[in-house]
C-alpha positions in Angstrom: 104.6 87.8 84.3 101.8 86.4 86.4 98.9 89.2 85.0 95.4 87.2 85.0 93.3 88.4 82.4 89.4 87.5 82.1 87.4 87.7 78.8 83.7 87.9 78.1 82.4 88.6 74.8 78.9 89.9 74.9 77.7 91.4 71.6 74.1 93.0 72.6 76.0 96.5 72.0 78.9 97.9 70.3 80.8 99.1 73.2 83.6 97.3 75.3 84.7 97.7 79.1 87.6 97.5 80.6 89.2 97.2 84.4 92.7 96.6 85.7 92.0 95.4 89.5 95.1 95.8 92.2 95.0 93.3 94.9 95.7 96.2 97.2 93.9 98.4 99.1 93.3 100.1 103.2 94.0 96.6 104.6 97.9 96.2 102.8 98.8 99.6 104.8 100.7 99.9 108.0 99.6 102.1 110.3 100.5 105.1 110.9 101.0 104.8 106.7 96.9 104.6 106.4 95.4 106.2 103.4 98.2 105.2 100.8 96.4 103.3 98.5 93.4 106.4 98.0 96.6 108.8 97.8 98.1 106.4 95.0 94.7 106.2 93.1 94.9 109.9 92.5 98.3 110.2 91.7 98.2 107.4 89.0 96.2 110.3 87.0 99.3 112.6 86.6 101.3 111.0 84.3 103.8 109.0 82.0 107.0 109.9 80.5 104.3 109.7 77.1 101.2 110.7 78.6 101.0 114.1 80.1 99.4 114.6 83.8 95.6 114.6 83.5 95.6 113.7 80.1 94.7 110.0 80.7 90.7 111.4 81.2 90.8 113.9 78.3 91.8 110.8 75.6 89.3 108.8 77.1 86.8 111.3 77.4 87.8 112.6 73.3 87.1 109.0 72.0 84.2 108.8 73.1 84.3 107.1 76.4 84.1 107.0 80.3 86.6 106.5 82.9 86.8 106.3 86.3 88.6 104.7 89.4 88.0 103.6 93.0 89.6 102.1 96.2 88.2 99.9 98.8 89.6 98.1 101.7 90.4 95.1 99.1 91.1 97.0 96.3 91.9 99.3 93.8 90.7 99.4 90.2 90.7 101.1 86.8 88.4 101.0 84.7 87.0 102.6 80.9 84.0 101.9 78.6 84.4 102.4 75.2 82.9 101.7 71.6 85.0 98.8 70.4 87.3 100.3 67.7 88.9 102.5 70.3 89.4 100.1 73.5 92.9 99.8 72.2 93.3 103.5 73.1 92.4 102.6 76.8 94.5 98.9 76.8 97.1 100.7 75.8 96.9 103.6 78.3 96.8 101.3 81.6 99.5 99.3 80.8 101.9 102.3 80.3 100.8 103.3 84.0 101.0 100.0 85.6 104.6 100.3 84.6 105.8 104.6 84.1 103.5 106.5 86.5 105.7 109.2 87.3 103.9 110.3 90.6 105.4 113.7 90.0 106.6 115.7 92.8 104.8 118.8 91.2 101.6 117.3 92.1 102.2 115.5 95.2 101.5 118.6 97.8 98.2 119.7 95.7 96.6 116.3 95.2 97.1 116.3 99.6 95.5 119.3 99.9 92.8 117.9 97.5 92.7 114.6 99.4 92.2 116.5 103.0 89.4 118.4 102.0 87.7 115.1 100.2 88.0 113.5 103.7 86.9 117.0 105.7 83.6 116.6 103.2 82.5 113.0 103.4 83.6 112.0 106.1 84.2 114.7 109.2 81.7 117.2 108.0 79.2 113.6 107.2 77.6 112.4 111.1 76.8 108.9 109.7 80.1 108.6 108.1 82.1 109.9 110.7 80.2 107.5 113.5 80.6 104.5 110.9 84.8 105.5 110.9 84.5 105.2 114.9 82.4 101.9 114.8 84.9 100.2 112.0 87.8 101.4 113.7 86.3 99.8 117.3 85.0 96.6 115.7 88.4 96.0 113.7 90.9 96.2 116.9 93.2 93.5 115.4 92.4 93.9 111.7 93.5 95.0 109.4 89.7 96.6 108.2 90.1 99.0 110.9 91.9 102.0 108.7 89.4 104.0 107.1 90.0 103.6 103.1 90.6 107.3 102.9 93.3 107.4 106.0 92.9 109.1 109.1 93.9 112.8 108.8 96.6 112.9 110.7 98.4 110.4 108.9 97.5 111.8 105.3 99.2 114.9 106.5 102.3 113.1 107.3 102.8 111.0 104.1 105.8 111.6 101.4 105.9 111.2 98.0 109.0 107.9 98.7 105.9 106.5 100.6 103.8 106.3 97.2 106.6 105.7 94.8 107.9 102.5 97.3 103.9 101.6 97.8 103.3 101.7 93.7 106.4 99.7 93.2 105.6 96.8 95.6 102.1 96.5 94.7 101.3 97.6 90.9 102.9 95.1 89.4 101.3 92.8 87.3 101.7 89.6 89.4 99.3 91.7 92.1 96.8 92.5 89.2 94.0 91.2 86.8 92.1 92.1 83.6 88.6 91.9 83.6 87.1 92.8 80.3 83.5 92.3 78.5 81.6 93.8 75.7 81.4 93.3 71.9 84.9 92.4 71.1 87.2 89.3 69.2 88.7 87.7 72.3 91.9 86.4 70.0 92.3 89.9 68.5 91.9 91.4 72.7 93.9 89.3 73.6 96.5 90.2 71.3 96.6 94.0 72.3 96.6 93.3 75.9 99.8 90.7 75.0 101.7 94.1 73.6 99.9 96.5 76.2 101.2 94.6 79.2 103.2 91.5 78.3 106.5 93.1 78.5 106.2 94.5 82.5 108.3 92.1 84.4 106.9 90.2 87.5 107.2 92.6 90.6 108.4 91.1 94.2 105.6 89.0 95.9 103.9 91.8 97.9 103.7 90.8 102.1 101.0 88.9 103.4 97.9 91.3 105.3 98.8 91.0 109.0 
């Protein structure tokens, strides 16, 4: 199904991360559509048809391990670090996402709100992010760098939830994603869980080329 999927054992400790990485991030939007891929990143934490909204962090966080995401202009990744008995736990977790996020319409309206305020605090209510926004923004004319990763209000405000569900299923796919994963592990035996975590997602549409 095109997922790429890159191993390195290292057995100094007893502990094991692991990261799904989206080829997508501020330079895949449109504009006018600017701030998707953020809005996307948050919503991918409220749920599965098996996994209830939120409750991706608690299992992590109840086996004994950290989790965390992030977007970039590039990029958006998930990612987990657990002891090495309970990776599965995580595996098994993000490739139940990259296939049944639910991107419920329950939360879509909060997480906004949420994402507004995020942007009011680091970025409008912040002088040296706000003035590095303006400087991108000028610098980029004619590229696509030019959208700030977390959208410009005005277009935040205007997003739906069709906008996310269409943007997750064009670019979470796992053709447009790879595995990185290192710690103290058996790479047959990982290699093994990710075949049953993700091997039976089928290849999405070839996302469009950045303009």
């Amino acid at each position: 199904n095109g997922l790429k999927v890159l191993l390195l054992e290292d057995h100094k400790s007893p502990a094991v991360t692991f990261q799904v990485w989206y080829r997508v991030g501020a330079r895949n939007e449109k504009d006018g559509k600017s701030g998707l891929s953020h809005f996307l990143e948050h919503m991918m934490f409220k749920g599965t048809p098996t996994v209830k909204p939120e409750e991706y962090s608690r299992l992590i966080a109840k086996n004994g391990g950290r989790s965390n995401a992030f977007t970039s202009s590039d990029v958006t990744v998930y990612f987990a670090t657990m002891s090495r008995d309970k990776i599965g736990i995580e595996i098994e977790l993000e490739g139940d996402r990259m296939a049944n996020a639910l991107l419920g319409e329950t939360y879509f309206e909060p997480e906004k709100k949420v994402i507004q305020e995020e942007r009011r605090l680091r970025t409008e209510d912040n002088p040296v992010s706000a003035l590095g926004e303006v400087a991108g923004a000028a610098a980029y004319m004619v590229h696509p760098y030019r959208r700030p990763v977390i959208g410009w209000m005005q277009d935040i405000e205007k997003l739906t939830r069709q906008d996310l569900v269409d943007y997750y299923k064009l670019y979470y796919a796992p053709n447009n994603a790879f595995i990185v994963m290192t710690g103290d592990f058996s790479t047959p035996e990982m290699l093994a869980k990710i075949k049953a975590a993700f091997g039976q997602i089928p290849r999405g549409a070839e996302p469009p080329k950045v303009q």
